[in-house]
TIGUVO-677114 format. One record per residue: x, y negated, z of N, C-alpha, C in turn. Coordinates in steps of 0.2 Angstrom, whole numbers, plus 2048, in hexadecimal, padded with zeros to 3 digits. Example, Ala and Ser with C-alpha at 12.3 -4.5 7.8 and 13.67 -1.06 7.14 Angstrom:
<atoms>
84281C82783E816827842810827
84080B823844805824840800827
</atoms>
This chain:
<atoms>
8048068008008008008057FA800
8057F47FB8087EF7FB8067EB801
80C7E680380D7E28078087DE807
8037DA80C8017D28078057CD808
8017C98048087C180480B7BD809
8037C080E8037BD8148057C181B
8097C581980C7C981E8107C8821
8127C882A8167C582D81F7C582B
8207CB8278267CD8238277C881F
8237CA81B8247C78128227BE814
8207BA8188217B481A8277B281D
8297B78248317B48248377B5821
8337BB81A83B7BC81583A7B5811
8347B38108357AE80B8377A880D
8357A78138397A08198417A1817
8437A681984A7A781984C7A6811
8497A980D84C7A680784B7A0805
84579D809843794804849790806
84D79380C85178E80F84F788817
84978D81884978781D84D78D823
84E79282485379482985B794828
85D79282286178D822864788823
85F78282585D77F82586177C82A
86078182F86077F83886877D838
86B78083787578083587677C834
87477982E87677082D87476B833
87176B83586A76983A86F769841
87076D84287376C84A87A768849
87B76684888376184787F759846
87975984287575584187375384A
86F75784C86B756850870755859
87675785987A75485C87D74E85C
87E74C85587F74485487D741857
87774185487273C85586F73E85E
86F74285F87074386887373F86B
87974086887E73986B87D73486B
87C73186687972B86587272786A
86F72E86986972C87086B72C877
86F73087787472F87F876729880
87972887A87F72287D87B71A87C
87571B87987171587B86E716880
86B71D88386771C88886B71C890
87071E88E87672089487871B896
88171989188371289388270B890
87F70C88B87E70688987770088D
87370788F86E70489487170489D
87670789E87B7058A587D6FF8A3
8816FD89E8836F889F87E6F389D
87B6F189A8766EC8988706EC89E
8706F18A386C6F08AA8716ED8B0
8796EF8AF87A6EE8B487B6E58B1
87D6E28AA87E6DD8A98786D78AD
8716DA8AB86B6D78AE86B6D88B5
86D6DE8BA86D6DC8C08716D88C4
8786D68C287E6D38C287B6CC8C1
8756CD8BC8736C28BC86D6C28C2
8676CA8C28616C78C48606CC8CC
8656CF8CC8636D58D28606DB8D0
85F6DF8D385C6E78D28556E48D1
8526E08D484C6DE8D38496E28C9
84F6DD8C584D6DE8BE84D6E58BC
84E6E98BF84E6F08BE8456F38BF
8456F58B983C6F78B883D6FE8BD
8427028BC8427098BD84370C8C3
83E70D8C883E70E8CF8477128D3
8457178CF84C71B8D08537198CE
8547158C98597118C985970B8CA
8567068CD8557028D38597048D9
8577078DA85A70D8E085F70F8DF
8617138DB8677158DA86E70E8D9
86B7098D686E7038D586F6FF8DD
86D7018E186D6FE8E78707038EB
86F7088EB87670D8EF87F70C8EA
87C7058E58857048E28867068DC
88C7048D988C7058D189070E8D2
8937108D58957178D789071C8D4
88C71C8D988671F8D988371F8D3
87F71A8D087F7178CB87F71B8C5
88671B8C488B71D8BE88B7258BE
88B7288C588C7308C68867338C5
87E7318C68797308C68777318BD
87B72D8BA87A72C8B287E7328AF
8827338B188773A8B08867408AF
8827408B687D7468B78797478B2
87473F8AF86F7418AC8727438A5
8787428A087A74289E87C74B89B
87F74D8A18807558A387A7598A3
8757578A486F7598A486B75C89D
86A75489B86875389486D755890
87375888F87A75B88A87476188C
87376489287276C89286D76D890
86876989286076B88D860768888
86576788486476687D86876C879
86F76D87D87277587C86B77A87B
86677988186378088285D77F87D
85A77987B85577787785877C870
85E77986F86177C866860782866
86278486B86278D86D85D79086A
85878D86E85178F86F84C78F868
84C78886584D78885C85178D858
85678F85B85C79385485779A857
85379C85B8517A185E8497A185A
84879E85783E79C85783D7A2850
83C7A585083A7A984A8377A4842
83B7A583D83B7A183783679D836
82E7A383682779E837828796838
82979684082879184482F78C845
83479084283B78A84283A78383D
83878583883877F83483377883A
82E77B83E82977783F82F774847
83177984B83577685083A77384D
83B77384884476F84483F767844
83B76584083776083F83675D848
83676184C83375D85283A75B857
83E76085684575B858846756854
84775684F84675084B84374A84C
83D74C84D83A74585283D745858
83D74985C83D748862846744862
84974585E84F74086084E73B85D
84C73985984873285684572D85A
84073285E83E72D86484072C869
84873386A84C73086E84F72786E
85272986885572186585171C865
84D71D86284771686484671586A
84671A87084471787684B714878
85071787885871487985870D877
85670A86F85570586C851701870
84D7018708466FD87784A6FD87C
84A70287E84F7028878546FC886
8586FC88485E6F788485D6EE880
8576F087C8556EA8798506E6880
84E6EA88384B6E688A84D6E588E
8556EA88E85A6E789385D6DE88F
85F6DE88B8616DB88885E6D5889
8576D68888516CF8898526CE88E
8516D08948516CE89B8586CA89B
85E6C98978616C689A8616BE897
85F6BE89185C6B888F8576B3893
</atoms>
């Protein structure tokens, strides 16, 4: 009895040859870049364009409860606090990839597209973040 077309076989062979499981290879060097890039707007460049603003206006300008706080226990604390989150976010983005390069062909092309976004939002939000730091010091 032949296969149908729509059989869970004969749809991951074809995924595999259309090239979206290919796909993912190129993709992770991509999606680490631009990781960095989200980091380093959201990390240091928003540390130092907050601590610039608190240096004119006090912890007060600081919208973010937990760093208010943590800006108040010192620039120390602070920095080691930002570090962590740093280590943090490397390791569940290691384990996200993981987890993606694990998704069976069906569904990878659909998780490839949502990391995608999801680091794009990253950036924008980093963009805003630091653009609002910025403003507050105007």
């Amino acid at each position: 009895m032949p296969q149908s077309l729509y059989s869970p076989v004969l749809k991951e062979q074809f995924i595999a040859m259309s090239g979206h499981a290919v796909e993912l290879n190129g993709r992770v060097d991509q999606w680490w870049f631009w990781f960095a890039v989200a980091l380093f707007l959201l990390i240091p460049v928003d540390l130092f364009t907050t601590l610039l603003a608190v240096g004119r206006y006090g912890t007060g300008v600081e919208a973010n409860p937990v760093m208010r706080w943590l800006l108040e226990q010192g620039l120390f604390v602070g920095t080691v606090a930002n570090l962590l989150a740093v280590g943090v976010a490397v390791w569940l983005f290691h384990v996200a990839i993981d987890r993606v390069s694990r998704v069976s062909p069906s569904y990878r092309f659909a998780c490839i597209r949502l990391v995608d976004v999801w680091i794009g939002l990253l950036i924008a939000v980093g963009l805003v973040v630091v653009a609002n730091n910025l403003l507050s010091l105007v």
